[in-house]
C-alpha positions in Angstrom: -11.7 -0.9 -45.0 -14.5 -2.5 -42.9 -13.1 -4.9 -40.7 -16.3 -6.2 -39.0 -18.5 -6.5 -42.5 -15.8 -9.0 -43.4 -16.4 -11.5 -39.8 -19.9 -13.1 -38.8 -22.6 -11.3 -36.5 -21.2 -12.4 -33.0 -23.1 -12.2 -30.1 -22.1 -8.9 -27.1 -19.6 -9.8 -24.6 -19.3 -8.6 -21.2 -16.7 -8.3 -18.7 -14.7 -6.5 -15.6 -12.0 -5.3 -17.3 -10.3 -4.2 -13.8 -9.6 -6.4 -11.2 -11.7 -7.9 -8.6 -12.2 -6.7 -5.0 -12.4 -3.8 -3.3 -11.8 -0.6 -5.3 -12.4 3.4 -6.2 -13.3 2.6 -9.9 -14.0 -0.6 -11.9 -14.4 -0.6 -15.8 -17.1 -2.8 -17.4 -16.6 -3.5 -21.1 -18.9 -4.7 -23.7 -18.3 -5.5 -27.3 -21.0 -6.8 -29.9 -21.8 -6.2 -33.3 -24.5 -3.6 -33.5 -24.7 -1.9 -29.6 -25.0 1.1 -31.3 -28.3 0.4 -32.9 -29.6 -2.3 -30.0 -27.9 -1.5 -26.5 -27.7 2.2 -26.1 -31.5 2.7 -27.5 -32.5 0.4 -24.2 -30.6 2.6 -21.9 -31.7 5.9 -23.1 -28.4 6.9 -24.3 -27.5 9.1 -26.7 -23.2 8.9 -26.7 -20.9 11.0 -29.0 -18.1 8.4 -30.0 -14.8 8.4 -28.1 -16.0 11.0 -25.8 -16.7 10.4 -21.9 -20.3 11.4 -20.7 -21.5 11.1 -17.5 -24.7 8.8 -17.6 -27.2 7.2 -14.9 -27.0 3.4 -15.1 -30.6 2.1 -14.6 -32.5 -1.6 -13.6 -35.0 -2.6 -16.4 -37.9 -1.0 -13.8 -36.2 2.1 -13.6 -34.1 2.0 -10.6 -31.2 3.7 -10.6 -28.0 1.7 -9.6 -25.5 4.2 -10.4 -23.6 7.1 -11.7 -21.4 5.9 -14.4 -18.9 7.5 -16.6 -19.9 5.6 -20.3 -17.7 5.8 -23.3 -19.1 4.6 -26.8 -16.0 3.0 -29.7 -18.2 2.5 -32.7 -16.8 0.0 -35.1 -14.5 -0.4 -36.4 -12.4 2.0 -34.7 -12.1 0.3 -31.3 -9.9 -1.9 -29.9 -11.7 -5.2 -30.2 -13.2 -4.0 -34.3 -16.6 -4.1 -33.1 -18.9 -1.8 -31.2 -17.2 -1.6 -27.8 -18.7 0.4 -24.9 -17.2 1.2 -21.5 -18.9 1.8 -18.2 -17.0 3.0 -15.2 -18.5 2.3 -12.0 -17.8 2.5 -8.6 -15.7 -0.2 -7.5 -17.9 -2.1 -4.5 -18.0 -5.5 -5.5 -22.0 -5.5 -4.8 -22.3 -2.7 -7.1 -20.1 -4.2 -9.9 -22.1 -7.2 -9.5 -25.5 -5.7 -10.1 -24.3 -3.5 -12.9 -23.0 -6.6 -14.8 -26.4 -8.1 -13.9 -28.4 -5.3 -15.8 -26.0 -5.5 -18.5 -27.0 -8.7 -19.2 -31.1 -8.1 -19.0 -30.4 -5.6 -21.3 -28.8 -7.1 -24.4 -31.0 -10.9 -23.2 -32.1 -10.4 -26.7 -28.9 -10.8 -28.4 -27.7 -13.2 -26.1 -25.2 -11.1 -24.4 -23.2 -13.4 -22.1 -20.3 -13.2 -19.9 -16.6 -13.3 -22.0 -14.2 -16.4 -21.6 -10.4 -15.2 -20.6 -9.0 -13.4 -23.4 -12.3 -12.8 -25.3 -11.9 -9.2 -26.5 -8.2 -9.4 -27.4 -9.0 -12.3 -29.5 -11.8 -10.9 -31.5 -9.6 -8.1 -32.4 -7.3 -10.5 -34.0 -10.1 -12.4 -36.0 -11.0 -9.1 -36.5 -7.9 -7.8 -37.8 -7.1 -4.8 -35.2 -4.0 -6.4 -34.2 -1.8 -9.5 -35.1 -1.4 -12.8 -33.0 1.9 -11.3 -31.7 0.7 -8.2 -30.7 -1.8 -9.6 -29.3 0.3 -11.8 -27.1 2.6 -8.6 -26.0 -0.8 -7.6 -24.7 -0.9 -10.2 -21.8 2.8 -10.2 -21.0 2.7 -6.3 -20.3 -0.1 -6.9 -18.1 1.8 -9.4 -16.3 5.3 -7.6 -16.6 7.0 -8.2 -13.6 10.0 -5.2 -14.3 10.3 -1.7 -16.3 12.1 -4.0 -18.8 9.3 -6.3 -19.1 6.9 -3.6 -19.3 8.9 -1.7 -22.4 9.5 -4.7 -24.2 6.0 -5.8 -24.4 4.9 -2.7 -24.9 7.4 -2.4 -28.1 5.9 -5.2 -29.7 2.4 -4.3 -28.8 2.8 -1.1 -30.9 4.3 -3.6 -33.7 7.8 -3.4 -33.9 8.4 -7.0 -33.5 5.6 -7.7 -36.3 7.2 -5.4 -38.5 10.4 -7.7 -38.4 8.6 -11.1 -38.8 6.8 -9.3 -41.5 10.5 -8.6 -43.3 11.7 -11.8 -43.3 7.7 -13.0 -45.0 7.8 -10.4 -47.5 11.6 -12.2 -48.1 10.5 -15.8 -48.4 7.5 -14.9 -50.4 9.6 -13.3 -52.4 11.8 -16.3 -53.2 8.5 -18.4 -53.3 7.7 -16.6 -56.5 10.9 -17.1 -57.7 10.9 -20.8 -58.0 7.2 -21.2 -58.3 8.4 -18.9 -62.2 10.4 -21.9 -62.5 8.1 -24.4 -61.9 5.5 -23.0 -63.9 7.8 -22.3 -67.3 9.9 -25.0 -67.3 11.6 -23.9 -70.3 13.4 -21.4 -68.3 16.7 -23.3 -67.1 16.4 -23.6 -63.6 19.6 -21.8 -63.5 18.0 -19.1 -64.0 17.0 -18.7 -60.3 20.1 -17.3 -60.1 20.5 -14.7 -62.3 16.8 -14.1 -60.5 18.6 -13.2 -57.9 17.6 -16.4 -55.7 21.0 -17.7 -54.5 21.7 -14.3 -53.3 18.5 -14.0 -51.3 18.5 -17.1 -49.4 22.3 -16.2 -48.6 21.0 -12.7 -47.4 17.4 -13.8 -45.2 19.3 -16.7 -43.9 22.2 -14.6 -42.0 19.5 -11.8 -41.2 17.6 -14.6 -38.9 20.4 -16.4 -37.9 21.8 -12.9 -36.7 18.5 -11.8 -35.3 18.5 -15.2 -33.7 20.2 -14.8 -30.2 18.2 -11.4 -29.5 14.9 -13.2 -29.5 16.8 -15.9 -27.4 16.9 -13.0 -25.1 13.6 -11.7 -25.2 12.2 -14.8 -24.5 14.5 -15.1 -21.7 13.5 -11.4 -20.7 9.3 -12.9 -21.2 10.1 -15.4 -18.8 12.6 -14.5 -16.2 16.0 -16.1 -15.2 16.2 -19.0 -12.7 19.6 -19.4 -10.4 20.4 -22.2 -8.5 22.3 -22.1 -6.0 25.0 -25.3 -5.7 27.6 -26.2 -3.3 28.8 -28.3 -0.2 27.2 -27.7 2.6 28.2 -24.5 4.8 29.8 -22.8 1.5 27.2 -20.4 2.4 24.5 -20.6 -0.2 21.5 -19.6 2.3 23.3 -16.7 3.6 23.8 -15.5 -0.4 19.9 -16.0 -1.1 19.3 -13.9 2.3 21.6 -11.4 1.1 20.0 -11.1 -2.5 16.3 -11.1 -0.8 17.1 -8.0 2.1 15.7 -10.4 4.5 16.4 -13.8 6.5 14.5 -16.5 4.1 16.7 -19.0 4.7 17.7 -20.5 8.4 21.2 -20.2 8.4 23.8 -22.1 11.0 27.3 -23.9 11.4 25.4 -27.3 11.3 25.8 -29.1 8.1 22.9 -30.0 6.3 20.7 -27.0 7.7 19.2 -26.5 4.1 16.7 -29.7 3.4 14.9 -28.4 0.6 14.5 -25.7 -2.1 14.2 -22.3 -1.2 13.0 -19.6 -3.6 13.0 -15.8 -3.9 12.1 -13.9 -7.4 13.8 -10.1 -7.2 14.7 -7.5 -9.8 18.2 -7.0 -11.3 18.6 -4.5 -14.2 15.3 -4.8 -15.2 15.2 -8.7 -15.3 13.4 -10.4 -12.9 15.3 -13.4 -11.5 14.2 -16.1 -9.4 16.7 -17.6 -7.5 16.6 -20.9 -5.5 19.1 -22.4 -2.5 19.4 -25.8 -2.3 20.4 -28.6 0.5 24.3 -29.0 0.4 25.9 -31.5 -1.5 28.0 -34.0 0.5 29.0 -37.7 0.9 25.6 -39.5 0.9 27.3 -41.7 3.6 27.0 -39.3 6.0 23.9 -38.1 5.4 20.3 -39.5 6.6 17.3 -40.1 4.5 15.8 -36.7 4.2 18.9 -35.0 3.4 19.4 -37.1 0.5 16.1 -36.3 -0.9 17.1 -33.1 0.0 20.4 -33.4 -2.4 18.6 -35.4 -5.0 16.3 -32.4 -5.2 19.1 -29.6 -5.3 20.5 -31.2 -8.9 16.9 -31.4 -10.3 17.0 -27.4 -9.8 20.3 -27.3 -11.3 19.2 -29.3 -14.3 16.1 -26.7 -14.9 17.9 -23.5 -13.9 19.1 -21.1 -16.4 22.3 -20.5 -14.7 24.0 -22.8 -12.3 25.9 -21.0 -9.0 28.2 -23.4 -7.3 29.0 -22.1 -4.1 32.6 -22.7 -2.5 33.6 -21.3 0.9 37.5 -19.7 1.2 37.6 -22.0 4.1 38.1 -24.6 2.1 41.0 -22.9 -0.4 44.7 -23.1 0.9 45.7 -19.5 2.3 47.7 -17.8 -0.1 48.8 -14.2 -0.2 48.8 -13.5 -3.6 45.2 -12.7 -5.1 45.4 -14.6 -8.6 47.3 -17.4 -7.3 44.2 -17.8 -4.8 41.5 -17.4 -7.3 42.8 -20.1 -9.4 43.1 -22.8 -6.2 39.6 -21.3 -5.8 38.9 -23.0 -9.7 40.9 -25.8 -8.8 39.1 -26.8 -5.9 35.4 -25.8 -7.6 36.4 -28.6 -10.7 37.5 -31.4 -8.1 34.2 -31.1 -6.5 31.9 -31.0 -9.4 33.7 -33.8 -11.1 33.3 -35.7 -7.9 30.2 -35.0 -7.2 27.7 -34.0 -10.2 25.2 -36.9 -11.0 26.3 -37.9 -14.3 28.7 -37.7 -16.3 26.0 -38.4 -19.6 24.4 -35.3 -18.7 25.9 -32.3 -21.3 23.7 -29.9 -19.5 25.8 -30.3 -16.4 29.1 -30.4 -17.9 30.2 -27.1 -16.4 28.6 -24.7 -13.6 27.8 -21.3 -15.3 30.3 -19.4 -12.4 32.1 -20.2 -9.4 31.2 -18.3 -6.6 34.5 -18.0 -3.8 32.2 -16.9 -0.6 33.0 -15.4 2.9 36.3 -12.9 1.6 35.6 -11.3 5.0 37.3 -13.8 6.6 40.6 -12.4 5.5 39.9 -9.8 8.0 41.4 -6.3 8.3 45.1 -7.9 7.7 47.1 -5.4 5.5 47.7 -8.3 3.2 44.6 -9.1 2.6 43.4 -5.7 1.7 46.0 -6.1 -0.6 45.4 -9.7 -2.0 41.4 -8.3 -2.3 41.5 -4.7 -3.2 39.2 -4.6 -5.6 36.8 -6.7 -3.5 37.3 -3.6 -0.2 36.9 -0.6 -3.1 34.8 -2.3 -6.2 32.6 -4.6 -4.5 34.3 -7.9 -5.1 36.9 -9.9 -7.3 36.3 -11.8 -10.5 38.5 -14.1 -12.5 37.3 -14.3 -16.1 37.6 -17.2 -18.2 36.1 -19.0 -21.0 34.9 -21.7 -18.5 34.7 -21.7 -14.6 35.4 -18.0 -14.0 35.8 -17.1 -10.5 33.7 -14.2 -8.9 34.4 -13.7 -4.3 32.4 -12.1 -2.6 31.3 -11.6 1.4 27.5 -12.5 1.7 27.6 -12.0 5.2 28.6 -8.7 4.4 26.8 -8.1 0.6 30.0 -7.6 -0.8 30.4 -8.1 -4.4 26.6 -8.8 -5.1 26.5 -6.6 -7.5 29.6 -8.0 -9.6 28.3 -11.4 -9.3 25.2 -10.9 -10.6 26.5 -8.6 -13.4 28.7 -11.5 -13.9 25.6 -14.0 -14.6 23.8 -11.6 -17.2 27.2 -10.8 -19.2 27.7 -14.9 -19.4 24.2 -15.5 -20.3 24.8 -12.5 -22.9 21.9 -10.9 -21.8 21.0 -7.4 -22.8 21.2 -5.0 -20.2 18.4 -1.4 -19.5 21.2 0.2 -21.3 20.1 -1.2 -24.4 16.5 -0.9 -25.9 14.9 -4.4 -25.0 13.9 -7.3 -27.8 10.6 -8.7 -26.7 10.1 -12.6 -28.0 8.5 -15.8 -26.7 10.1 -18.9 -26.7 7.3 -20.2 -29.1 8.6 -17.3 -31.9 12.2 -18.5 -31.0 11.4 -21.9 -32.1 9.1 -21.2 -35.3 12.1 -19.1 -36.5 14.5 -21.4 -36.0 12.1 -24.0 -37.7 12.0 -21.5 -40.4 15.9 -21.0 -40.8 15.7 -25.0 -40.5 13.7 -25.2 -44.0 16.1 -22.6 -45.7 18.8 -23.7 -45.3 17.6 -27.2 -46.7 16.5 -24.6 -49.5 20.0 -23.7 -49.8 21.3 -27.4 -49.8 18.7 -28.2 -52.4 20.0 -25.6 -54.3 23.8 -26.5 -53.7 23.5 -30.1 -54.0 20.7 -31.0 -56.2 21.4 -29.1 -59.3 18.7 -26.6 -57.9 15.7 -28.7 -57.7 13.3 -26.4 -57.9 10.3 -28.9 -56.6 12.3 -29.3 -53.3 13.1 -25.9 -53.2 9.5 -24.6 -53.3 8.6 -27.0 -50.3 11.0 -25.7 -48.0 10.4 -22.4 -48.8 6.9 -23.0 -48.2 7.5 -24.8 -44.9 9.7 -21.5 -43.7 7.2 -19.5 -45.0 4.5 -21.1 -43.1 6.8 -21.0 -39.5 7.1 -17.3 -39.8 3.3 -17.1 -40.4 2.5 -18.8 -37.6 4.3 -16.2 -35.1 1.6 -13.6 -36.5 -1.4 -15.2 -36.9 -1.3 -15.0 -40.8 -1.6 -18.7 -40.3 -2.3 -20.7 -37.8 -4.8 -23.6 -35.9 -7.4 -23.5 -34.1 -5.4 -25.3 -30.8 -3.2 -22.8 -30.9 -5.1 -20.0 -30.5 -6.9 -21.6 -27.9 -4.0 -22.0 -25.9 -2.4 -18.7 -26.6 -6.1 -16.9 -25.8 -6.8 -18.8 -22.9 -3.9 -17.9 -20.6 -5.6 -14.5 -20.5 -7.1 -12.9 -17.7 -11.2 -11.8 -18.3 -12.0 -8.4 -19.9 -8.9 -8.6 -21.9 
């Protein structure tokens, strides 16, 4: 099939498709609908398709500006669906510059211009090379921050996360026709529908999504990156954990209460996920503290509010000694709950009902003491010392020391359920996460219709529709104008 005959004569495109500044190589792209037959006559070149050739790039009077390796995609076998021609060029930003220069004298007459930020990938979606999804994975593996990123983007650019939203369209549609039969021979009992197999197909495309559900919650988790924030009373020790996480001093760290006055942030990897994780000003009585530490506090439970996870931060100085280990990791919860109820803003706020973990800090103050490497074994061999629970679970550790990093943050990922780089990665955005669960929305009032309403079949077709039309949306197969826009825009240029 002809992709191109089917869209409108669009005027060429140009763009660095590399990025800017100072390099070896830099690739100029061009996409138009006829370069073939307008462009390469101009330049005097003759290209065999999808092969390199080495090729003298010219001014209109014949100068010659440089030695360029061109390759010629003729539609619509190239990545954008139209004509598409490469030119690499040496990468001095004066040369660049007056290559893209004589690339636009050259195709003047069919108003060649410059491309806006996300140009090409966006004609081949109108042009039908690749989906509104893929197209999407496109930009986030260019930005991928980790390997994970990278694969998971990379996954869905090759179309396995299109294949799946494509599933559950071919399943709707298939229930569409269903009860649009009804409608249109109402003769047929509506009860039909069920011997149709109708009841049985919204039972079965409803538990697929809601199963599929939490793995895009994690994908779009994965897209975006996890945010910690770091919570506590001051000298728990919450700068010397972020200084410990980052390899490096970040944070100023000192017996002095109240050192920490406003957010500090540091993004690393961890398995594969990129995490950004911010210390905060300690929390204490606002009596005794002056005016910029409390903007410093009131700040600190604004970053708890937006992070993902929420680490409160106690110090063992503050737990009564005890020589047995559990007995010390539950005063360790006990104490954590008596300070967040005292101290979190408000008791109205769900989000802040709980801290995701309690973090017991400074185990090496229990020394060398037989007894304590007893009470902490598994923090001196393992790495550190966990408590698990349904709610506050414990996890000690030595950040002075970078003891038990590695079991704390282990400990985040497994309570956010998050998929480790053992498993293959689910790549989502939080856009697809909420269309779906606008689609699963509409089916199940499909279902209650159904259940409720002595299967009305009117009602039932709207809702189907409406799911129908969520799912399309994650692929292009429907969708506005202002939405493209936005999606298309966040691009960088030549892509």
């Amino acid at each position: 099939m002809n992709l191109v005959s089917k869209t409108p004569k669009t005027e060429p495109i140009l763009a660095q498709a590399t990025a800017k500044g100072l390099s070896a190589i830099a690739v100029l792209r061009i996409s138009g609908s006829d370069l073939a037959g307008t462009l390469l006559p101009r330049l005097g070149w003759a290209l065999e398709p999808r092969r390199a050739s080495l090729r003298t790039l010219r001014a209109g009077n014949g100068e010659a500006i440089d030695q360029v390796l061109a390759v010629f995609f003729p539609a619509p076998h190239s990545f954008t669906g139209e004509d598409l021609l490469e030119l690499h060029t040496h990468g001095s930003p004066a040369m660049i510059a007056w290559a893209l220069e004589t690339m636009l004298d050259y195709g003047k007459a069919e108003s060649m211009r410059l491309a806006k930020p996300g140009e090409f990938s966006e004609r081949a979606f109108l042009n039908g090379r690749i989906d509104l999804a893929q197209a999407e994975a496109i930009a986030d593996l260019i930005a991928a921050s980790t390997r994970l990123q990278a694969k998971a983007a990379l996954a869905s650019l090759q179309g396995d996360f299109s294949k799946q939203v494509h599933r559950y369209l071919d399943a709707v549609q298939h229930m569409r026709l269903l009860v649009e039969a009804a409608l249109d021979f109402p003769e047929e009992p509506v009860e039909s529908l069920s011997d149709w197999g109708l009841e049985n197909a919204l039972t079965e495309a409803i538990a697929a999504m809601q199963g599929q559900l939490p793995a895009w919650q994690r994908g779009a988790q994965l897209q975006q990156g996890l945010s910690l924030a770091l919570i506590g009373p001051p000298n728990a020790g919450k700068s010397s954990l972020l200084n410990a996480f980052a390899g490096e001093e970040l944070a100023l760290v000192d017996a002095e209460p109240g050192t920490t006055r406003d957010r500090i942030s540091q993004r690393f990897q961890w398995a594969g996920q990129a995490i950004e994780m911010t210390d905060t000003a300690g929390i204490r009585d606002a009596a005794q503290a002056g005016r910029i530490e409390l903007r410093g506090m009131q700040r600190s439970w604004e970053s708890a509010l937006r992070a993902q996870a929420v680490l409160l931060v106690i110090s063992l100085e503050d737990i009564a000694p005890t020589d047995d280990r559990g007995d010390l990791l539950q005063r360790a919860q006990h104490h954590a709950k008596t300070w967040w109820q005292a101290n979190r803003p408000s008791d109205d706020d769900p989000s802040m009902a709980v801290p995701t973990l309690v973090v017991l800090n400074k185990i090496d103050l229990l020394g060398a003491d037989p007894a304590a490497d007893d009470l902490l074994s598994d923090a001196i061999s393992g790495g550190a010392t966990q408590i698990s629970a349904a709610s506050w679970p414990v996890v000690a550790v030595s950040a002075k020391e970078a003891r038990g990093l590695e079991t704390l943050m282990d400990a985040v990922l497994n309570k956010l359920a998050f998929q480790g780089e053992s498993t293959e990665p689910l790549w989502a955005r939080l856009r697809h996460v909420q269309a779906l669960e606008r689609a699963l929305g509409h089916l199940k009032l499909a279902q209650a219709h159904w259940t409720t309403s002595q299967g009305q079949a009117d009602l039932m077709a709207e809702e189907l529709r409406l799911a129908q039309q969520a799912l399309a949306e994650m692929i292009g197969v429907w969708s506005d104008e202002d939405l493209l826009g936005a999606i298309f825009g966040r691009f960088c240029i030549g892509k």
